[in-house]
N, C-alpha and C positions, 0 to 999 in steps of 0.2 A: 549869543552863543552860536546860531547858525551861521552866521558871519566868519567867526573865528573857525567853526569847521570846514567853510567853504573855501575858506586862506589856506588854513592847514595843508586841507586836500592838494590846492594851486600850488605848494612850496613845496609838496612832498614829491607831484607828477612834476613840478619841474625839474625838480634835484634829478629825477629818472631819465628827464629827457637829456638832460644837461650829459648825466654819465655812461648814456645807454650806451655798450659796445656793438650796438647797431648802427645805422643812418639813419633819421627820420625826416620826414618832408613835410608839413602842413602845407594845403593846399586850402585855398577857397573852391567849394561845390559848385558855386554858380561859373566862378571864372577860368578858374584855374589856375590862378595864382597864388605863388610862393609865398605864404605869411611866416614862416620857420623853420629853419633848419638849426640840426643841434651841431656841437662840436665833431663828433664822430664821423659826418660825412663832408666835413669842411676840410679834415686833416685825410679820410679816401682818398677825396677827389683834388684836393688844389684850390680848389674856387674861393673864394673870399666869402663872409655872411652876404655882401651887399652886390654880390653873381648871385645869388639867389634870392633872395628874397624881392616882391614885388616883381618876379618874371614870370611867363608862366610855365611850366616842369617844359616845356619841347623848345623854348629859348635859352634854357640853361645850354650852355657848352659841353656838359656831358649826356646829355639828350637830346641834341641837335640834330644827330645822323639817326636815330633809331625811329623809323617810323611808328613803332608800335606805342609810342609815348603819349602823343594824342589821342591815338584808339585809344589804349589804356585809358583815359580823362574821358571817353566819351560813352568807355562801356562801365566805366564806373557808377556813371549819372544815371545810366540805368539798370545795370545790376548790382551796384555797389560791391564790389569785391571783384578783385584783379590780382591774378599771380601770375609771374613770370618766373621759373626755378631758374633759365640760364640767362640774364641778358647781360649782354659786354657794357659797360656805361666808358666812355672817353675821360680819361684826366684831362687836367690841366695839361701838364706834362709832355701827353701825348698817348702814354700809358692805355691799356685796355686791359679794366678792372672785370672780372667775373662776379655778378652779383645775383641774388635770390633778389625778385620786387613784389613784395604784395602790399595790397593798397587794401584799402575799406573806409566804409563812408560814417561816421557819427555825429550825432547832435552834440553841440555847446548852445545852451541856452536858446531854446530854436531853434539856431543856423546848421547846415550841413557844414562838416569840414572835415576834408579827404587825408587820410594818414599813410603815408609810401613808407613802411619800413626795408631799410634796403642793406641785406646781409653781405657781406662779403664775404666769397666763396672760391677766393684763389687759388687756395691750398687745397682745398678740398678739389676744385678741379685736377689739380696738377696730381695730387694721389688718385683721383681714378684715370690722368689718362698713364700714368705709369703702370699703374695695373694693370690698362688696356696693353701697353705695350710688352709687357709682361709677359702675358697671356697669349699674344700674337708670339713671340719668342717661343713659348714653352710650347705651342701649336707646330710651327716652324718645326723646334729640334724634335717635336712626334713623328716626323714624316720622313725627317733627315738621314741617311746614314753619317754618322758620327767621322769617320775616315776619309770618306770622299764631297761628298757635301751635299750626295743625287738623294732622290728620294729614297725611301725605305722600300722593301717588296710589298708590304701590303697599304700602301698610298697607292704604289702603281699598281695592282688588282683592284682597289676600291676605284682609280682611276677609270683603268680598262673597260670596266662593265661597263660605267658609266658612257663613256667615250662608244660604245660598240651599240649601245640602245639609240645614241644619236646617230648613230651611222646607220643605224637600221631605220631609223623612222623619218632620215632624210634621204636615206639609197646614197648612202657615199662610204666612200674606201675607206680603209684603214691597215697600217704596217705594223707589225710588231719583229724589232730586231731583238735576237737571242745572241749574246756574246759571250765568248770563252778565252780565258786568255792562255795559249797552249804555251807551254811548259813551264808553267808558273811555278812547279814543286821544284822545280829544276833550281830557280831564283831563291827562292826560300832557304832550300840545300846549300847552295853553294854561299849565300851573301846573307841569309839570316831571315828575318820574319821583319826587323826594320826595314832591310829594303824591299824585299816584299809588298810593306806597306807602302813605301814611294811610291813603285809601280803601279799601285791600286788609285794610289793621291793623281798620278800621273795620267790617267787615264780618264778618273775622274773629270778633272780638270780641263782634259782634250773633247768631251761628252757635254760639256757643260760649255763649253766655246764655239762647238759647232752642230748646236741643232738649237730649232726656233726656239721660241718661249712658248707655243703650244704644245711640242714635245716634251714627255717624261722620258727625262732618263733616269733609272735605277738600278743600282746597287741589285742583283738579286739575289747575291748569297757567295759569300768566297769570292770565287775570281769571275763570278757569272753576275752579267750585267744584261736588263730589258729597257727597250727604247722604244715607247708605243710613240708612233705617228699618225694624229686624227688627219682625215682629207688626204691622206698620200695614196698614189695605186701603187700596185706591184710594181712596174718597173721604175718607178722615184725612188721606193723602200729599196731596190737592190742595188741601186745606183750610189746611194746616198751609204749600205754598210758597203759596198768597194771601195767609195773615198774615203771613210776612215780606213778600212784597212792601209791605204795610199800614206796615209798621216801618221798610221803608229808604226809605219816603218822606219820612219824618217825621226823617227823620237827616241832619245839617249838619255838616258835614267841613271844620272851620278849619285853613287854614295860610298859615301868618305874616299872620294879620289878615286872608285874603279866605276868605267861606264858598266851597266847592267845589261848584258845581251840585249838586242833590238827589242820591241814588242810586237808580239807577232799574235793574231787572233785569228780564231776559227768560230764563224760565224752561220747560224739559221735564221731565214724568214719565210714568218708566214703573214697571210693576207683575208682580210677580210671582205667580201666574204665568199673567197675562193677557197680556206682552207679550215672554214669553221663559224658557226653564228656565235658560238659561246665565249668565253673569256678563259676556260678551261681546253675548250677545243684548239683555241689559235696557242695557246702558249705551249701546247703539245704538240701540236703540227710544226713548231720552231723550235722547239726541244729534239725531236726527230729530227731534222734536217739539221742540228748543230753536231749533234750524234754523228751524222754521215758525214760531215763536212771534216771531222776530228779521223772519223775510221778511213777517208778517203788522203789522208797526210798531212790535214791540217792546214792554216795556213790559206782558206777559202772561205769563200760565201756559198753556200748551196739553201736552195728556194724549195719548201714543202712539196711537196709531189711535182716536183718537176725538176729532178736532179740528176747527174748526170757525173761518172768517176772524171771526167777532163773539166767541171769545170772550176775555175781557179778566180784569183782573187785580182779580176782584173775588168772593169767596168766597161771598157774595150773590148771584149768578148761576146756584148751583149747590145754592141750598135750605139751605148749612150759615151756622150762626151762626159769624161772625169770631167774637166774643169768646171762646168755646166751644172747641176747634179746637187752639191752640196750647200748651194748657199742660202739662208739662212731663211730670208723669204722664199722660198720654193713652194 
């Protein structure tokens, strides 16, 4: 009778091993060799029964590169239990399979023998890193202006503080350009809110081509645009908004067949930490001097307390070379 149960039991865990929708591995304790694998992880990986069995798990072909396979065998023998939630195993094929591996150690009839059940977990990778990318997307369009593509206003204030405590607690400079773009109501009026929007796309575009990838530029509201520069002094920051001015001169904005009067902007900068410690000081100190630069004709760069009705929007006024000035490592 115990006989017959002892069968029973063998025919019933074999039928299991045979259909598990997992991998299993039997290992010898002492050696670490392969005594069985079921179907499951012969149709995973590619290998044939007789690739694995009588090798030991880190001469198989799909455990060959993975150093951790051996460890595994060696921290089993003395702590008996091994998980690994991600490790890549090699097909045949070539393939790299995403698997869960936990191993643990039991008795059969006195002897130890090591069991790897080993899950595939492809799919389940690929949905979380789709989520991941997702999430970096929906991150992305939080910060984004939807129109032009710059950051949002309040990325670039979260930026700002941020950027001006480092400037503070290393003693280095920082710009912040205030942009207006003058007669914008003018465009609107006469060609519509579509093209409008061009203009806006247009500028965008030109803000996003010509300043580093430390630089924010953003969208601040309407036709007002901020462009903090960490590490810039004052005379880069005033250098760098007269060559845009130089650039949106020279830019022709079509829609449906009429060019869009030139773009022309009126510009305030201020400087850190000539014109304020705070993130609320500097963006007022360049608020002001955009103010003056608009009441002075427009069509200028005028510098926080330091302005003057002649001066105009021409980087040659100020001893720095245009050419010089804008580019991108600066």
């Amino acid at each position: 009778m115990m006989k017959k149960n002892i069968k029973t039991s063998e025919l019933r865990y074999r039928r299991l091993f045979e259909a598990a929708q997992d991998g299993i591995l039997l290992l010898d304790a002492e050696t670490g060799m392969i005594t069985d694998v079921n179907p499951f992880l012969i149709k995973l990986l590619g290998y044939s029964r007789e690739e694995f069995v009588k090798r030991k798990l880190w001469e198989v072909g799909a455990f060959k590169d993975i150093e951790a396979s051996q460890k595994a065998f060696e921290a089993l023998q003395k702590n008996e239990y091994v998980r690994y939630e991600d490790l890549p195993l090699r097909a045949k094929d070539g393939r790299l399979v995403q698997v869960e591996f936990v191993s643990n150690v039991y008795l059969v009839e006195g002897e130890k023998v090591i069991q790897c059940n080993i899950r595939d977990i492809t799919e389940r990778q690929q949905a979380q890193d789709a989520l991941r990318k997702s999430e970096a997307l929906l991150r992305e369009l939080s910060v984004r202006d939807h129109l032009t593509g710059l950051f949002n206003r309040r990325y670039m204030e979260e930026t700002l503080e941020r950027e001006l405590l480092r400037a503070s607690r290393k003693q280095l400079s920082l710009g912040v350009i205030m942009i207006d773009l003058d007669n914008f109501k003018r465009v609107n009026d006469v060609h519509g809110h579509a093209a409008g929007d061009d203009v806006l796309r247009e500028l965008g575009a030109l803000l996003l081509g010509h300043f580093r990838g430390e630089d924010v530029a953003c969208r601040y509201g309407g036709d007002e645009f901020v462009i903090v520069l960490p590490d810039v002094s004052k005379i880069v920051t005033q250098a760098r908004a007269e060559r845009l001015c130089e650039y949106t001169r020279h830019v022709n904005v079509q829609f449906e067949g009429h060019i869009i009067v030139p773009v022309a902007l009126s510009v305030g900068i201020a400087t850190f930490p000539e014109n304020g410690s705070t993130s609320a000081e500097i963006l007022k100190a360049a608020d002001v001097a955009l103010y003056r630069a608009k009441q002075a004709g427009r069509g200028r760069v005028v510098l926080a307390e330091n302005w003057s009705p002649g001066d105009g929007c021409s980087a040659l006024d100020y001893g720095v070379s245009v050419n010089s000035v804008f580019e991108k490592d600066s």
